[in-house]
N, C-alpha and C positions, 0 to 999 in steps of 0.2 A: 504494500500500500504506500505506493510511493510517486508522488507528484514533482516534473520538471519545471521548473518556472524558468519562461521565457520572457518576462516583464522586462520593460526598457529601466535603464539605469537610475539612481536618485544621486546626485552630486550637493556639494555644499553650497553652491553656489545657486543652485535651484531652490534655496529654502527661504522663509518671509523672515523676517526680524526678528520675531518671536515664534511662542507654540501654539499660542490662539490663531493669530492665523496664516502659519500652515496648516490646523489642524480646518480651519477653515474651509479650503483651496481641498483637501483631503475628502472629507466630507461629503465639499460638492459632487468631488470626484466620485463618490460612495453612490451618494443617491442619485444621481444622472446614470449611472451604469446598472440601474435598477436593482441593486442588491433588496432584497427584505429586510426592512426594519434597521436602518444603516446607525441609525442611534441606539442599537441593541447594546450592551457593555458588561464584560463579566465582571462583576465588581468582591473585589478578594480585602475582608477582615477579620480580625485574631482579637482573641476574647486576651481579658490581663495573663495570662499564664502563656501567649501566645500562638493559642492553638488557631489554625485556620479554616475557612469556610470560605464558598465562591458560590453565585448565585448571579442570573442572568437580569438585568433592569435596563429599564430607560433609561435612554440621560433625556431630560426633559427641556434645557434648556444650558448654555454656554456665552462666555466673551471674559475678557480680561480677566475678571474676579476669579474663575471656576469653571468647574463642570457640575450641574446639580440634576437631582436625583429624588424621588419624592417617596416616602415609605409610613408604616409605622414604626413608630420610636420604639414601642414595646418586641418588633421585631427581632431575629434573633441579629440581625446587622446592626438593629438600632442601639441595640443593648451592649452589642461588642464595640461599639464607634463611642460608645460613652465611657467604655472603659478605656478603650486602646484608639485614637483619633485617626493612627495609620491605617491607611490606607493604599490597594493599586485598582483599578480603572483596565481593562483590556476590550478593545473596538477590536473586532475580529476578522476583518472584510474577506477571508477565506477566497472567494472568487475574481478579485484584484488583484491577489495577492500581498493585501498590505495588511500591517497589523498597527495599533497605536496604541502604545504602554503608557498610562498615567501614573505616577505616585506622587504622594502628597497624604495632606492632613485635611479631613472632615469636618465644618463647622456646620451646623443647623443654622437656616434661613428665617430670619425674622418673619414672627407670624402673617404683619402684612403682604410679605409675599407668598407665603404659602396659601394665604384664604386665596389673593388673587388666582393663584396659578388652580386651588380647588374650584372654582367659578364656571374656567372652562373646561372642566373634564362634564363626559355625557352623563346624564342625571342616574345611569342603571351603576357608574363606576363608583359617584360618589357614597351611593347608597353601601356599594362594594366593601369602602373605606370602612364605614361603620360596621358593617354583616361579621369582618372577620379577625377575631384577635390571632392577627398574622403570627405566626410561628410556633400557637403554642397549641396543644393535643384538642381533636375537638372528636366528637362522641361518633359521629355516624355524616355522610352528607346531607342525611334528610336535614339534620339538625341546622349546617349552616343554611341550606335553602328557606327552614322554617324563619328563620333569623333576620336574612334577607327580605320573607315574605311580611312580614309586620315591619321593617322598616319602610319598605313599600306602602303598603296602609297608611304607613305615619306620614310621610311625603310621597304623593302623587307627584305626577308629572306638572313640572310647572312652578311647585312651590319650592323656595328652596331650601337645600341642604344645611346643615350648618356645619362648621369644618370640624372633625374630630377632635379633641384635646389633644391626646397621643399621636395624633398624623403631622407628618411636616415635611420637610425637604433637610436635606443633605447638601453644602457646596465642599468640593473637594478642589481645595486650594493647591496648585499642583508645586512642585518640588524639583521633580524632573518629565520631560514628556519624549520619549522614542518615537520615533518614525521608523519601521521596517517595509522594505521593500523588498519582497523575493527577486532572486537574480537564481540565473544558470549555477550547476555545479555547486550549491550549496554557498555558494558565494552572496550572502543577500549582503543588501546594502539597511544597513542600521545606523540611523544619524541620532543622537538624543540631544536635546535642549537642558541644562542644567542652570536654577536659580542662582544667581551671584548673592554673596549674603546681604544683609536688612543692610540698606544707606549705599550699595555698591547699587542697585538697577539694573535692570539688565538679563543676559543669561548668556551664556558660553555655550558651543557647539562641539559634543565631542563624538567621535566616529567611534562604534567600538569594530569587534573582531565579529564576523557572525556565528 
């Protein structure tokens, strides 16, 4: 099971200033080639004892500040990002052949942006929000469905949600950001952007080995 990549080269010179945006430029490149769900991201954190977990999310929204991600807090990422704030980010574009590694550190997004960003999701997802205390044991499916079906009752179509307590967003303030680009012969091309520290500005460009 073994894939040749024939993709055209990634030089340094081909890269934007920073990681927003070429991640930008990336991006575009993701969703115009029709990939599925091109803001898909496997997002990988470690409870205090540094054990790990990885689970697939949206990134629901990006630009200078971040990359953010919208969850319950009570979740089992929620709950490991409160204890351990590190964090990695993995865009998988499999079919371009590019990949884009985030790391960094997780701040929660002031409430007024999280009601906003809950506003536009569809009225069946916010009710969603509410139906399921994400990650922890629940008795049978009938039971989340019944859950579901009386928060339905409670808000119809129309009226609105109110935002969860425990629901909010994630920004993951990046640290460093890789761009890999498959090449021939196992030879990819891997550029990473690395933060210059607090009062330097900036970020360095370093090549690694692939």
């Amino acid at each position: 099971m073994r894939e040749h990549y024939r993709a055209a080269g990634f030089d340094e010179a081909d890269l934007a200033d920073d990681p927003f945006g070429q991640f930008t430029r990336w991006f575009e490149d993701a969703v115009g080639s029709g990939l599925f769900e091109p803001n898909a991201m496997v997002v990988s954190t470690a409870d205090a004892r540094g054990r790990p977990s990885s689970r697939t999310v949206l990134m629901k929204s990006f630009d200078e500040r971040g990359f953010v991600f919208y969850t319950n807090y009570g979740s089992r990422k929620g709950r490991e990002l409160g204890e351990n704030p590190h964090v990695s980010l993995l865009f998988p574009w499999h079919p371009i052949a590019r990949q884009v590694i985030v790391t960094g550190t997780a701040r929660r997004t002031g409430r007024d942006e999280t009601a906003a960003y809950f506003r536009t999701r569809p009225h069946g997802s916010q009710l969603g929000a509410w139906a399921s205390s994400q990650s922890t044991v629940v008795g049978s499916r009938e039971e989340l469905d019944r859950s579901y079906e009386e928060l339905a009752d409670r808000y119809p179509p129309g009226e609105q949600v109110p935002v969860p307590p425990e629901w909010g967003g994630f920004r993951v303030v990046p640290e460093a950001v890789e761009f890999w680009q498959g090449r021939e012969n196992r030879l990819h091309d891997r550029l990473r952007y690395v933060r210059l520290p607090e009062g330097d500005g900036g970020w360095r460009v370093e090549r690694l080995y692939p």
